[in-house]
Structures are given as structure tokens and as C-alpha cells.
C-alpha positions in Angstrom: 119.6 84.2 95.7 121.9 85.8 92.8 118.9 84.2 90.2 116.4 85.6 91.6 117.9 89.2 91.7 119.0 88.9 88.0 115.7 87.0 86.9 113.5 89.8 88.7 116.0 92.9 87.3 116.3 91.6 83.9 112.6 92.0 84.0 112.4 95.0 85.6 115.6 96.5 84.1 112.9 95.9 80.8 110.6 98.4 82.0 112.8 100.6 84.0 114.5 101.3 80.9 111.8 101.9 78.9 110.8 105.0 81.6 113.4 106.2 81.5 114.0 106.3 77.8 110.9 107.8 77.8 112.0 110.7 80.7 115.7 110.7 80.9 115.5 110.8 84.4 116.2 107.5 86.5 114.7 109.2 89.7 111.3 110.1 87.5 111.1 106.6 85.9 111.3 105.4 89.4 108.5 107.5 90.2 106.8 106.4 87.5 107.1 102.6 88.3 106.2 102.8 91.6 103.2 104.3 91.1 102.2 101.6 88.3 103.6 98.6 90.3 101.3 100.0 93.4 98.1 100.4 91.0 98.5 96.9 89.7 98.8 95.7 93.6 95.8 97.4 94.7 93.6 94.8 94.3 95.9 92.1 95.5 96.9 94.3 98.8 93.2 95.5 99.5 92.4 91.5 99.8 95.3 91.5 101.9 93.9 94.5 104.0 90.6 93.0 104.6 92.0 89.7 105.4 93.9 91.2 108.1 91.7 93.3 109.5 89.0 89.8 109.4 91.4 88.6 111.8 91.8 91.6 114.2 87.9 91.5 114.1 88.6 87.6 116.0 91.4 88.7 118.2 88.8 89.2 121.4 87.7 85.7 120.6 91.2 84.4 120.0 92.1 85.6 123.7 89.0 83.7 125.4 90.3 80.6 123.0 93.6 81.2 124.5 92.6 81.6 128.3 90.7 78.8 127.9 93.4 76.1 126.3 96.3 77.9 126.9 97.7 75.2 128.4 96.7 72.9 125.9 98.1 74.0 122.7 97.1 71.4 120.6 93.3 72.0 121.3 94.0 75.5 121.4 95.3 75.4 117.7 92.2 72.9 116.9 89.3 75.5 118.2 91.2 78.8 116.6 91.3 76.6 113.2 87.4 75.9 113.5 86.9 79.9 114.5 88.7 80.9 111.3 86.8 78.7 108.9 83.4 79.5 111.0 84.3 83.0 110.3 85.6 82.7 107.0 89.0 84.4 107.4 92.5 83.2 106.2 94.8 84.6 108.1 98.1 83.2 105.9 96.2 85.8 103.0 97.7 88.9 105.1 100.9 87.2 105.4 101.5 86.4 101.9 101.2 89.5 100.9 103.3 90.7 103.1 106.5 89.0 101.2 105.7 91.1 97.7 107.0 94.4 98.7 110.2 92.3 99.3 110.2 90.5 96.4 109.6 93.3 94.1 112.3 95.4 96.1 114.6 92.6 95.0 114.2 93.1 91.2 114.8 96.7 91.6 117.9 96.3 93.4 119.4 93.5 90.8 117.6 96.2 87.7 120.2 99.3 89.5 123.2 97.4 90.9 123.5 95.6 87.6 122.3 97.6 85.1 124.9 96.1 82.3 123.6 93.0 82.0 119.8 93.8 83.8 119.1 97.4 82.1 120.9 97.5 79.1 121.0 93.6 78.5 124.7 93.6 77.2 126.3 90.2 76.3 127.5 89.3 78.8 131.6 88.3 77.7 131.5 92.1 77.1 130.6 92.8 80.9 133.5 90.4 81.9 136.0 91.8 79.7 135.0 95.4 81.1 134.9 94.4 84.4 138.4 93.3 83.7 139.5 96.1 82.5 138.4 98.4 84.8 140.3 96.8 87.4 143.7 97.8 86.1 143.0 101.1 85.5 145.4 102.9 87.5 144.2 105.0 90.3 140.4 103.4 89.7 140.7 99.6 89.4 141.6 99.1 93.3 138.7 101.6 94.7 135.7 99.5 92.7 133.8 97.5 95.0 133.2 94.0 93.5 129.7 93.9 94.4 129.0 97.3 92.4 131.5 97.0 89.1 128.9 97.3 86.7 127.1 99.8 88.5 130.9 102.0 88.7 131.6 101.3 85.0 128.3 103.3 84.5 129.0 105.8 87.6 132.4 106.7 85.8 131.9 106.6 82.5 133.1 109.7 81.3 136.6 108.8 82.8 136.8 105.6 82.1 135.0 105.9 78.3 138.4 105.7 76.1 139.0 102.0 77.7 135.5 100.5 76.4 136.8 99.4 73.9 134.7 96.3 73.7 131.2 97.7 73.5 130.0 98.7 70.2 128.9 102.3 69.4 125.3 101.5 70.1 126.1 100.0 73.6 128.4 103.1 74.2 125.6 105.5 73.4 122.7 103.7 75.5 125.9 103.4 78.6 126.2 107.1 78.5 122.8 107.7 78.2 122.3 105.8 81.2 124.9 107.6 83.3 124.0 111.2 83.0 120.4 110.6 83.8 120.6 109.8 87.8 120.7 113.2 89.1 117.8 113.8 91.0 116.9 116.8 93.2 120.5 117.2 93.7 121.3 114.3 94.4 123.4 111.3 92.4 121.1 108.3 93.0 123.9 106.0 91.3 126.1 107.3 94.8 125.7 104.8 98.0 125.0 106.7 101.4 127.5 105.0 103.4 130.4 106.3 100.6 129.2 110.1 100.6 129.6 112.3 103.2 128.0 114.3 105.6 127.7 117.3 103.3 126.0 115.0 100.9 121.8 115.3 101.0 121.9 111.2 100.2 121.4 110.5 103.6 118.1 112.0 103.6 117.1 108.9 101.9 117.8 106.1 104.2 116.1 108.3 107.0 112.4 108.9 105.1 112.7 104.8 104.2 112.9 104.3 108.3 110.6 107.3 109.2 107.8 106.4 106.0 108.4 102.4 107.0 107.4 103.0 110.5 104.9 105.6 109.8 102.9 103.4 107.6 103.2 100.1 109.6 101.9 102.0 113.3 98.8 103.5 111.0 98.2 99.9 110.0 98.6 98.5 113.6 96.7 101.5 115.1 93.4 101.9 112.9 93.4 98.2 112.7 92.8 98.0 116.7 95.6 95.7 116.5 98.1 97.5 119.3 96.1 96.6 122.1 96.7 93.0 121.9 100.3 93.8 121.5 100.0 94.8 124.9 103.1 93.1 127.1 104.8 91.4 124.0 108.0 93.5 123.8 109.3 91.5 121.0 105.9 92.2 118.6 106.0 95.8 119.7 109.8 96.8 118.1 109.4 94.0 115.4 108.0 96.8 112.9 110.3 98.9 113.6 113.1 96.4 113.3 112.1 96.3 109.7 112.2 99.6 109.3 115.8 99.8 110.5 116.2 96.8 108.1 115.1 99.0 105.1 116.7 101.9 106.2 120.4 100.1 106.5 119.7 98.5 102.8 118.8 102.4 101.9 121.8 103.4 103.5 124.2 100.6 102.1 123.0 100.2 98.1 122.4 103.7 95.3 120.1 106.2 96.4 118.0 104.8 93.6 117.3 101.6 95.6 116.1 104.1 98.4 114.4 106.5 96.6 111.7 103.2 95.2 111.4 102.3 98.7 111.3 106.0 100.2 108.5 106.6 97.3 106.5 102.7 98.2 106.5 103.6 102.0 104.7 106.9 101.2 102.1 105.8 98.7 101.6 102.8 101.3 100.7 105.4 104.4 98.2 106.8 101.7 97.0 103.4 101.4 96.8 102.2 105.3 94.8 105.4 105.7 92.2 104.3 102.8 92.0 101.0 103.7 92.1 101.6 108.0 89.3 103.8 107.1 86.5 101.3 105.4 88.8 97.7 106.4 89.7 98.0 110.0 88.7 95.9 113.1 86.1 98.4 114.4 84.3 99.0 111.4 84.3 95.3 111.0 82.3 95.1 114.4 79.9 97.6 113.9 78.9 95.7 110.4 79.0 92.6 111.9 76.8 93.8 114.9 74.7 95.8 112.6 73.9 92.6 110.7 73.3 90.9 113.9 70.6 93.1 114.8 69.2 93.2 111.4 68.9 89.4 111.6 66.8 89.7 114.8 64.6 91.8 113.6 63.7 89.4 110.3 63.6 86.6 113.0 61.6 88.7 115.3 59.2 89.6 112.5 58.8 85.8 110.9 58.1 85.0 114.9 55.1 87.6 115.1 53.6 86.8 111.8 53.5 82.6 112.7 51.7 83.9 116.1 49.2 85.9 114.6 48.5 85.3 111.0 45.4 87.0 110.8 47.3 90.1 111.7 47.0 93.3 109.8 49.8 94.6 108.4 
């Protein structure tokens, strides 16, 4: 899990970097990347969004399949396979999809909570030896957390500056760079919400994740015609929110930076849900599909009319 969360940040501690280097402001290159990083996944999520809303188009037809063979799973599983490919719809498309919010999140955590070897790509026998160091200095050393020493050594730079001895003045400069540019809207995103207090505004942060996450999932489960079916299966209906708790306690456990990219996905992905619910949702789907239904009778009709009387006018 470890490779994946450096292999992702290293990448993304590229670009990060190169925001911010261009805005000296971590929360604004954050900004900035989210906005890209949701641009490039429009296409891939508006398949995605069409996929799933193909499938809520079939849940009536699901339900008859299930009353039908609902004892019989097998040939229940059987006739729902031959109604997907009659239909055309993929259902595992939605699904996929689903996992790239996480996987991205993932990179952005391993690009913040490592920035050292991730951000600034410093050797890394000069992160050891700094990680060493830091641990014996006195009054510091015993209050770093060992998941977060890289991220403290960047945190407390200006008290700790005199003992980096082992960075060159090159690495020293982009290091101090780095740590005076996370202040945003008052806030120090390179702070963790469950080590600030009350009187600090950081817990604002997990809170939108949990309010934006849930927002933007019932939109998607509402305009989608989806809730319905959800009737009388308690464990489906506080599954999204689940996951919203789920983001909201990583919000509230890593740097506010980690929150504010998932505070900032979760809104531009209600913007989204109300796009897409609008021309990709399960009613809409209907109408078309009945629209063309009719259409088709009338060609038929037509053909029909013209084979009975040929001689016909027109």
C-alpha cells in the first residue's frame, strides 16, 4: 500500500509542485489541480454517468426478473445477464469509476504527507538522516508523529532550520519555500484537525468533506430515480453516507490540505451530478426510450399502409 501512495505522490508531488511554484500558495495549487484533474475526468466520469443511469433505466425490469427467479439465483443471474447485453448496458462501467476518486485521493495524500521525498524529490539518505535528527532535538524529537516526520520537518522549519545541516542550500531554499506557503484562508493546511483545537477554523474542513460527500451522492441517487428501489434496504440506504463519514474522519485525521482537495472534488462533483442528472438520469432515459418506441411504430405503421395500398396518393 506504501508503493502505491509514494508511486502516485511522486507523481503528483511533480505537478503539485509545479502549482505551486507557480502561485506560492499550496491551498491555490490545490485548487488549481482539482479543477484540471476533474476536466481530464470528464469524459471518463460522463461514461460512467450514463452507464449508471442505463442501469436505473432496467431497475423496473430487474425487479419482475427478481420476483420471478428470486428463488432461483442462478437463473436469476442468467436472465439479468441476457437483459444487460439485450439492452446494451455494463453495469461494472459505473463501478469502475467509482474507485478513481480514491485512487487519485491516494496520491494526494502520499504528495502532502511526504513532501521530502514526493514534492521536493530529496535523496532519500538525506530524509533519513533528518528524520534522525529531528528526533533528538530536545523538546521536539518526542512530539513528532512517525507517520508525519517529513511533513513536521517542513511544518517547523523555521525552528528546526540550524539542524539541517545535511540538505544543501538549494534543498534548504525550495524546503522553506514550501513551508511558508500553506496558509490558506486562515488556516495552516500543513496542521491535522484532530491536533488543533476548538478555536481553530480547521475543523471546518472535515465537516464540508461529509456535508459536500453526502450532498453530491443523494443528488446522484435522487435525479437518478435510484432511491426508490432502495426502498426497505437499510444497509444501501446509510452506505453513502458511511462513506461520507469515511472521508470526513480521513479529513479530520491527515493536513487540512488532504481535506481541502477532497472538500474542493465533492463540490465540483454536486456541480457535476446536477449536469449530468439533468440530460443522464433514469427518467429522461425512459422518455427517450419511449419516444423512440413510438417513433418506430409510426415507421412500421407507415411501411404497413403503403404495402396495403400502393396505388395510394401521397
Amino acid at each position: 500500500m506504501g508503493f502505491i501512495f509514494d508511486f502516485l505522490g511522486s507523481i503528483f508531488g511533480y505537478i503539485l509542485w509545479f502549482f505551486f511554484d507557480a502561485v506560492s500558495n499550496y491551498g491555490l495549487a490545490i485548487l488549481i489541480f482539482t479543477l484540471i484533474v476533474n476536466i481530464i475526468m470528464f469524459p471518463v466520469m460522463l461514461k460512467s454517468r450514463k452507464s449508471m443511469a442505463a442501469s436505473a433505466k432496467l431497475s423496473s425490469k430487474q425487479m419482475e426478473l427478481k420476483k420471478k427467479f428470486g428463488n432461483d439465483q442462478k437463473k436469476y443471474n442468467e436472465e439479468l445477464a441476457k437483459l444487460y447485453e439485450k439492452e446494451g448496458v455494463n453495469p461494472m462501467k459505473g463501478c469502475l469509476t467509482s474507485f478513481l476518486p480514491l485512487i487519485i485521493l491516494s496520491g494526494v495524500i502520499g504528495a502532502i504527507n511526504r513532501p521530502l521525498k514526493n514534492t521536493l524529490h530529496i535523496p532519500q539518505e538525506k530524509i533519513a538522516s533528518s528524520v534522525e535528527m529531528i528526533s533528538k532535538v530536545p523538546g521536539i524529537g518526542s512530539s513528532v508523529s512517525s507517520n508525519y516526520q517529513e511533513l513536521e520537518i517542513v511544518r517547523m522549519y523555521p525552528q528546526i532550520k540550524e539542524h539541517l545541516t545535511m540538505f544543501n542550500e538549494e534543498e534548504l531554499a525550495d524546503i522553506e519555500e514550501y513551508s511558508s506557503g500553506f496558509d490558506f484562508c486562515g488556516m495552516n493546511l500543513l496542521d491535522r484537525p484532530n491536533q488543533s483545537g476548538f478555536k481553530s477554523t480547521l475543523w471546518i474542513i472535515p465537516l464540508l468533506c461529509f456535508l459536500g460527500q453526502s450532498v453530491s451522492m443523494f443528488i446522484a441517487q435522487k435525479l437518478n430515480g435510484t432511491q426508490p428501489e432502495m426502498q426497505g434496504q437499510g444497509c444501501m440506504k446509510i452506505m453513502p453516507y458511511g462513506l461520507a463519514l469515511f472521508t470526513a474522519y480521513i479529513a479530520y485525521t491527515t493536513p487540512g490540505a488532504v481535506g481541502l482537495y477532497w472538500v474542493i472534488g465533492s463540490m465540483i462533483g454536486i456541480i457535476q451530478n446536477l449536469i449530468f442528472s439533468k440530460y443522464y438520469n433514469a427518467h429522461t432515459l425512459n422518455a427517450k426510450a419511449e419516444a423512440e418506441r413510438v417513433a418506430l411504430l409510426e415507421i412500421l405503421e407507415k411501411d404497413v399502409r403503403e404495402i396495403k395500398n400502393p396505388n395510394e396518393v401521397k
